[in-house]
C-alpha positions in Angstrom: 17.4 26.5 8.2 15.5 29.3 7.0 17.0 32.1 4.4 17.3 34.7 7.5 19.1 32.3 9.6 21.1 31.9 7.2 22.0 35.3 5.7 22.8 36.1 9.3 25.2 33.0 9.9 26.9 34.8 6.7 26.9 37.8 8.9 28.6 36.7 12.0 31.2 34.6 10.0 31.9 37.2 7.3 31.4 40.5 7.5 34.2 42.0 8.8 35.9 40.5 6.0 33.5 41.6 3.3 33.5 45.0 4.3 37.6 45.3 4.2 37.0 43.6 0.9 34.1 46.2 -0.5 31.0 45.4 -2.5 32.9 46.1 -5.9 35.5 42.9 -4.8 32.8 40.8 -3.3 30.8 40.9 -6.5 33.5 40.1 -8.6 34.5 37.0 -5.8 30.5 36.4 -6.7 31.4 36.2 -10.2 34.0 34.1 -10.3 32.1 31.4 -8.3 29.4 31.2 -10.8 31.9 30.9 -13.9 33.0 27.6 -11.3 29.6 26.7 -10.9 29.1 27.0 -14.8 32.0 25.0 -15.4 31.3 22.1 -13.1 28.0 22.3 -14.5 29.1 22.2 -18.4 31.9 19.3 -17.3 29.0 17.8 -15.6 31.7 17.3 -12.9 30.3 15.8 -9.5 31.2 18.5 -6.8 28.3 20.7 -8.8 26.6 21.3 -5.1 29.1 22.5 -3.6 30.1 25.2 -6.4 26.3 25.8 -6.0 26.6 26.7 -2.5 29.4 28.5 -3.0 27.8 30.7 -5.4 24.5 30.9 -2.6 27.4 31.9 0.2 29.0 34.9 -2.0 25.6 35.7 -3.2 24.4 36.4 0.6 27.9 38.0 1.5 27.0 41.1 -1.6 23.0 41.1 0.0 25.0 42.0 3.3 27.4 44.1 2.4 24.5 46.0 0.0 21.2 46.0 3.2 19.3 43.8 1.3 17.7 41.0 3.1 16.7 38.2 0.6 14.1 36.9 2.9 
């Protein structure tokens, strides 16, 4: 899957959501995933990709909400 396919998957599934939500709230959601990902990664815990796609989902939801396309 290419980056643009999948930004737009992002799209269809959760825009309408992220805009209720707002850029400021999506960020912090953002944020919170990567102090997951940075905890899973410290623990050296074994569900590391998935906090790591996590992190890559919320990270496309902001670039959304904020025009940018990361392609």
């Amino acid at each position: 899957m290419e980056i643009h396919e999948f930004q737009q998957l992002i799209r269809r599934v959760y825009l309408e959501r992220d805009q209720k939500r707002g850029a400021d709230r999506t960020f912090l959601w953002l944020l919170e995933e990567v102090g997951e990902l940075t905890r899973a990664y410290r623990r050296k815990e074994d569900h590391l990709g998935s906090e790591m796609a996590d992190v890559l989902a919320w990270m496309v939801s902001v670039a959304n909400l904020l025009g940018i396309d990361l392609e």
